[in-house]
N, C-alpha and C positions, 0 to 999 in steps of 0.2 A: 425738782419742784413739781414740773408733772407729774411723776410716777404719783406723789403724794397728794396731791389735788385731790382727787376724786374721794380718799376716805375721809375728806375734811366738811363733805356735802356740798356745805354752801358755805363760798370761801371768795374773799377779793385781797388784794394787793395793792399794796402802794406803790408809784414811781414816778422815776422824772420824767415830767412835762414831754422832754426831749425824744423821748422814747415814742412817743404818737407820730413824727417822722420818719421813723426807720420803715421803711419799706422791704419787706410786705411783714413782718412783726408789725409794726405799729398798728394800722387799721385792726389787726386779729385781737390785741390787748387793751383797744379801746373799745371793740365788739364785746368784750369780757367784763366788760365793766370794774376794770379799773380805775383805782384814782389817782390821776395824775396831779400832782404837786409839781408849782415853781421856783425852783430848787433857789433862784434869788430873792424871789419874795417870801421871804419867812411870815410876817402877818398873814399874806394870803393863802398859805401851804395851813399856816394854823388855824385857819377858819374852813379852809375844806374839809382837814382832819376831823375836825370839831363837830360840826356838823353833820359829816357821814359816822361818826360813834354812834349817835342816836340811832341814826335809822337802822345800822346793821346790827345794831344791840337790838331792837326789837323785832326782825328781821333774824337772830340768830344765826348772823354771817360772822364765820372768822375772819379778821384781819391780819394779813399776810404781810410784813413789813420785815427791812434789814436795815436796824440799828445802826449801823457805820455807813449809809449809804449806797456807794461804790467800794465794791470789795476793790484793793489794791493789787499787785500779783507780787508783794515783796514777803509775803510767807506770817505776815501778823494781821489780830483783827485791831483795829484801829477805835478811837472813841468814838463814841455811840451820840447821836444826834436824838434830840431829849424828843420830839416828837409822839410819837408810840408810847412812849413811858406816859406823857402828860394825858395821851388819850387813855389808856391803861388805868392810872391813877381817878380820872375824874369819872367815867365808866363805874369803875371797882370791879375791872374783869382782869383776870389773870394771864398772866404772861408766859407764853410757851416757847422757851426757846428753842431752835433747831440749827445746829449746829451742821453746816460744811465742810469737808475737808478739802485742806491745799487743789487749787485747779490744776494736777498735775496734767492733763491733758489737754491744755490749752500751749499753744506753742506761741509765743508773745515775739519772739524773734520773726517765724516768717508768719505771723499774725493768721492764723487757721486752726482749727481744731485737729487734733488726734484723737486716737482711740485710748479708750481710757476709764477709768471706774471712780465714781464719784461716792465716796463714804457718806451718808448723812444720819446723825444721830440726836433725834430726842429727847431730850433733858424733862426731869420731871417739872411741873406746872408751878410757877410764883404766884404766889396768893398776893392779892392787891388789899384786901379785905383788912379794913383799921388803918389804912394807910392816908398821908393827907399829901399835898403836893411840897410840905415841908419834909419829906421822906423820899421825894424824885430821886436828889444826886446816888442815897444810899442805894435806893432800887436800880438803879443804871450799874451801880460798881459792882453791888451782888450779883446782877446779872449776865456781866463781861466777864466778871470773874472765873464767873461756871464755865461760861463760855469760851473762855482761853482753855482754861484746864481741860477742858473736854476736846477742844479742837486741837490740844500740843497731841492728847493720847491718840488720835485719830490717827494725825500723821507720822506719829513715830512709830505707832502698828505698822500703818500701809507703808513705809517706809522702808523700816526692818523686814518686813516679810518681803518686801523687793529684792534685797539685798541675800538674802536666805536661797 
């Protein structure tokens, strides 16, 4: 996500709340001007989202957000939490998706990092434009959809080519 920051200009992200305690990340991603959401209170996560649309739509900051939340480490992308769409939708700005591949470098057993190469790939841009919020569910499915197909191809490259 780093690496990619910088050609995005002016760029923020969403996360949970919980993540402003993790020491010494937390102070660094609240310095960043992130927006942190209360992952239990969905009114009040909807009214921060809401609210910072505006300014960063006029502001011309992208908003950096992950659909399913918390990636899981069981190898699928999971459903997508409507948030970002809803902000997407009432905006009428277009949805970029960027796809991760499998955290094979993460070791979940003795909980530490390894060394390891993170694929991230790019999807071309969802137009939101004629869209109403009676067309959310379809825009979420169309856009998991890509996002599967694109993150199975990822990992069955970097996979195969391990194997090779």
């Amino acid at each position: 996500m780093f690496h990619l920051w910088p050609s995005l200009r002016s760029a923020t992200a969403v996360a949970k709340k919980e993540l402003v305690y993790f020491v010494p990340f937390g102070p660094c991603l609240y310095a960043s001007r992130l927006l942190f959401i209360p992952r239990s209170q969905s009114e009040k996560s909807k009214k921060i989202l809401n609210d910072a649309v505006e300014i960063f739509k006029k502001e011309n900051t992208h908003i950096w957000l992950f659909p399913e939340g918390t990636r899981r480490s069981d190898g699928q992308i999971h459903e997508f939490k409507k948030g970002g769409f809803h902000m997407a939708l009432s905006a009428h700005l277009p949805i970029l998706p960027i796809v991760y591949g499998a955290y094979d470098f993460i070791n979940h057993k003795e909980k530490r990092f390894d060394s390891g190469k993170q694929v991230i790939n790019i999807l071309p841009p969802i137009s939101t434009k004629g869209k109403s919020i009676e067309d959310l569910d379809a825009l979420i499915k169309e856009t998991r959809s890509k996002m599967i197909e694109n993150y199975n191809e990822i990992n069955n490259k970097k996979f195969n080519s391990v194997k090779s």
